[in-house]
N, C-alpha and C positions, 0 to 999 in steps of 0.2 A: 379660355381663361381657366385655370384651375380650382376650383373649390376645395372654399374650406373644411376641413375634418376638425374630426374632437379630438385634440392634444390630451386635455385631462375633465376627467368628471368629476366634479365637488358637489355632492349631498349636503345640502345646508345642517349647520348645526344648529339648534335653542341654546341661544345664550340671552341671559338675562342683565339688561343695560338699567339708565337710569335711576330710578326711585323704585324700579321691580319690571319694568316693561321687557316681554318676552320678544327677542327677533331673531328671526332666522338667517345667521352671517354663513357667507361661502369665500368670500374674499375675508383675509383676515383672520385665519385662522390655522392650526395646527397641517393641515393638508394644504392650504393655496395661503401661503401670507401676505402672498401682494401678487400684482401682476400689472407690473411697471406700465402706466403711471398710476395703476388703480391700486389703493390700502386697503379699502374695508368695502364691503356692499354689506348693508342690514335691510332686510325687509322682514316689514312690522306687520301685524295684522292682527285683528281679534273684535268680535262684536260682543263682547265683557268689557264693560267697562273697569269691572277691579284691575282687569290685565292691563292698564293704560293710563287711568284716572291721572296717574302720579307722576307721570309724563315724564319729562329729561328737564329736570332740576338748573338754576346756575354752574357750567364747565368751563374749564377754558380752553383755547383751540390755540394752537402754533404752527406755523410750516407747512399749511396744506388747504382745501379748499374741500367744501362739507356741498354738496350736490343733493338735495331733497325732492321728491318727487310723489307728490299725495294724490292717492286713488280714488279714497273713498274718506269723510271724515274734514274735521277741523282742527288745526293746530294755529298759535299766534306764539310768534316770532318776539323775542326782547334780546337788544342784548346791549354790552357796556358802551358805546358810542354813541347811543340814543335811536338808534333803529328801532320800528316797531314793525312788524309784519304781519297781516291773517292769512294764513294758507289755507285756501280751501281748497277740496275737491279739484283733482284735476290740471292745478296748480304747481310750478315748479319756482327750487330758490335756489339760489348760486350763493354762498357767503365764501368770500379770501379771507380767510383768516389771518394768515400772512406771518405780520410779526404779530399778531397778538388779539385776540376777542375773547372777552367773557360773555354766553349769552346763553339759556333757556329756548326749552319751545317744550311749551307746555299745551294740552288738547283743551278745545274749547266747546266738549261736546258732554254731557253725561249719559248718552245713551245711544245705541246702535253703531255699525261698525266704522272702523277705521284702521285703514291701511296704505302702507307707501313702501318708499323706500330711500334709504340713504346712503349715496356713494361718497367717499373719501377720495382725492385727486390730490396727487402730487405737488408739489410746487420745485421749481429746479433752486437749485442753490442760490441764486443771483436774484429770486422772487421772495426768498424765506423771510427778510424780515425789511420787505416791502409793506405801504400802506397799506389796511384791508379794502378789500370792496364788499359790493353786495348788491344782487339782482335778484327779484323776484317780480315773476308772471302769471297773472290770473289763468285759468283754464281757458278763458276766453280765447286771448292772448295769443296761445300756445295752438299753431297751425297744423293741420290734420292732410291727408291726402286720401284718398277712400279706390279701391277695383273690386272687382267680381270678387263679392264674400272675404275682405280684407279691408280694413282701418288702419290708418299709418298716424300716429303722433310724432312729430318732429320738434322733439325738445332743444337737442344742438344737431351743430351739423350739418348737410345737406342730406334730403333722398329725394329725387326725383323731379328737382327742378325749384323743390320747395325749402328753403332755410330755417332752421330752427331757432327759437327769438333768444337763446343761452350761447353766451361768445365767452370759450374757453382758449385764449391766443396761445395757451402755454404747450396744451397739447392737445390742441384741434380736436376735441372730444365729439365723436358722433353719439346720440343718443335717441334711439327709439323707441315708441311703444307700439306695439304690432300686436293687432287683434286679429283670429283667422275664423272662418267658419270651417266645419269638418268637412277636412279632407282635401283643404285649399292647400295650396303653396304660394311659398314667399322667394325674392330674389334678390339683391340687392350688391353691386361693385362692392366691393370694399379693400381699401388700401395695402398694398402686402405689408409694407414700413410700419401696419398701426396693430398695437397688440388689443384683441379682442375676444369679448365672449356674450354668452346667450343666456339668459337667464327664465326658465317657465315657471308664471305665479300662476295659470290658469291651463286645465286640460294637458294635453302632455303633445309633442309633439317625436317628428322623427328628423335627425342631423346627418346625411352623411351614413345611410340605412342603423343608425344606432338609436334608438328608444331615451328622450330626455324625458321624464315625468316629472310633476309638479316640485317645486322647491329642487330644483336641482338646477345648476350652473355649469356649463360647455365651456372651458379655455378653447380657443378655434386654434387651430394650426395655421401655418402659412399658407398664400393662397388670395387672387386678386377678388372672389367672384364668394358670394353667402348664399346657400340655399337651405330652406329646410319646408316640412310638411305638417299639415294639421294632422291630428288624431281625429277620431272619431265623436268624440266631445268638441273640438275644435281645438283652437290655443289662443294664448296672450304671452305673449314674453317681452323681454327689452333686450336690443340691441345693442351693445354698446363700444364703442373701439377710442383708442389714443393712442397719438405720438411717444413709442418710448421717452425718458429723462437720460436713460442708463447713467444715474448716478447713484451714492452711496444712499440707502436708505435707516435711517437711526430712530427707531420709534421707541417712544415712552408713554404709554397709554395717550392722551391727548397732546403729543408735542411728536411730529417727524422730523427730523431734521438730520445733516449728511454725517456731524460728528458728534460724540457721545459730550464734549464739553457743551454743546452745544442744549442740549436736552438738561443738561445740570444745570446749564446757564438761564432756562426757560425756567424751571421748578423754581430756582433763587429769585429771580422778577417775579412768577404771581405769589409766592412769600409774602415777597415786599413788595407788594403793590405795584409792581413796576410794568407787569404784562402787557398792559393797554397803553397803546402807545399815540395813537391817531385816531379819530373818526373814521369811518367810512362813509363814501360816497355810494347812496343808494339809486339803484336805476331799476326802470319797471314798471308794469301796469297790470 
């Protein structure tokens, strides 16, 4: 089978979201602006409270599906439908936003660190201004696979026999968290059809004999088969692939959607109140 290579390297940039909260985006930005079905990765992190305290305020969301995945720390979940969530540690949240949600997630912590991450997924045109959903899973929850000096988290997706408890039907989203000890290596199929990449928050690894260090993101090339190697600190990265949409993509700060009336026509509803359209059904333990 062929293994994957590195297409392109994106160095995360600091960009500052929020109420002032510092994250490191690679997706979603002047060098990667998306990578079909993926919009935005932000990962957060800081053991400052001033850098967080103030957390992500009431926004609104259109068009796409907001993917959260908490490392370290606490965040609780509000938003317009009457959802209330606690993310802790370790803990994953799926929200459809669809046709429409106002919602916060604000940290529930005044002290010590807290860090995650949050991916942006696509919705195909025929999903846009569908009802929302929304799943979230305790750390518990969220099933693990372990070998010789390697931890596997299977958030979606399958590896290895084991299924990940996040069902994204629209485009079969693998999602992994893969711990290494130094100098171990990883392996894992991965679909040629699914566009994917790698992302290192801890220790730095090796792709395809090319050096990815911390905060830096791998687009993979084509290719059935993923390998990569610990450094000498070890690693921690995620995994992640999807089923292209290849449709048009129309972004306006929080609203994606295929045509530019369409984003005008988003801004005029949350104006007038008109954003929020349905509850969502919450699923999750």
């Amino acid at each position: 089978m062929t293994l994957r290579t590195i297409r392109q390297r994106v160095p995360a940039l600091e960009v500052t979201e929020g109420a002032g909260v510092t994250v490191h985006r690679s997706i979603g930005t002047p060098v990667l602006k998306n990578l079909d079905p993926f919009l935005m990765l932000d990962h957060f992190g800081s053991d400052n409270p001033d850098e967080y305290i103030a957390g992500f305020p009431e926004h609104p969301h259109r068009g796409f599906i907001t993917f959260t995945y908490m490392l370290d720390g606490h965040m609780e979940h509000r938003d317009s439908m009457g959802n209330r969530g606690d993310l802790q540690a370790g803990g994953a949240q799926w929200m459809k936003a669809a046709s429409g949600v106002i919602h916060s997630e604000m940290p529930k912590q005044t002290a010590g660190l807290m860090r995650g991450f949050q991916l942006w997924i696509n919705l195909p045109a025929s999903q846009k201004m569908s009802d929302p959903a929304y799943q979230e899973f305790s750390a518990a929850a969220i099933p693990e696979t372990a070998g010789e000096g390697m931890r596997v988290r299977v958030l979606a997706g399958d590896f290895g026999g084991v299924r990940g408890v996040i069902d994204d039907p629209a485009t079969d989203v693998l999602y992994l968290d893969v711990a290494l000890e130094p100098g171990r290596g990883f392996e894992s199929p991965l679909a040629d059809d699914r566009n994917a990449f790698v992302y290192v928050f801890e220790g730095h690894a090796t792709l395809a004999g090319e050096a990815l260090p911390r905060h830096t993101l791998a687009v993979l090339g084509k290719g059935e088969n993923f390998a990569i190697e610990a450094g000498g600190e070890g690693a921690r990265f995620i995994l992640v692939a999807g089923r292209p949409l290849g449709e048009p993509v129309v972004q306006y700060g929080p609203f994606v959607m295929n045509r530019r009336e369409e984003i005008e026509q988003a801004f005029a509803d949350y104006r007038d109140g008109k954003l929020v359209r349905t509850r969502a059904a919450m699923t999750g333990h």
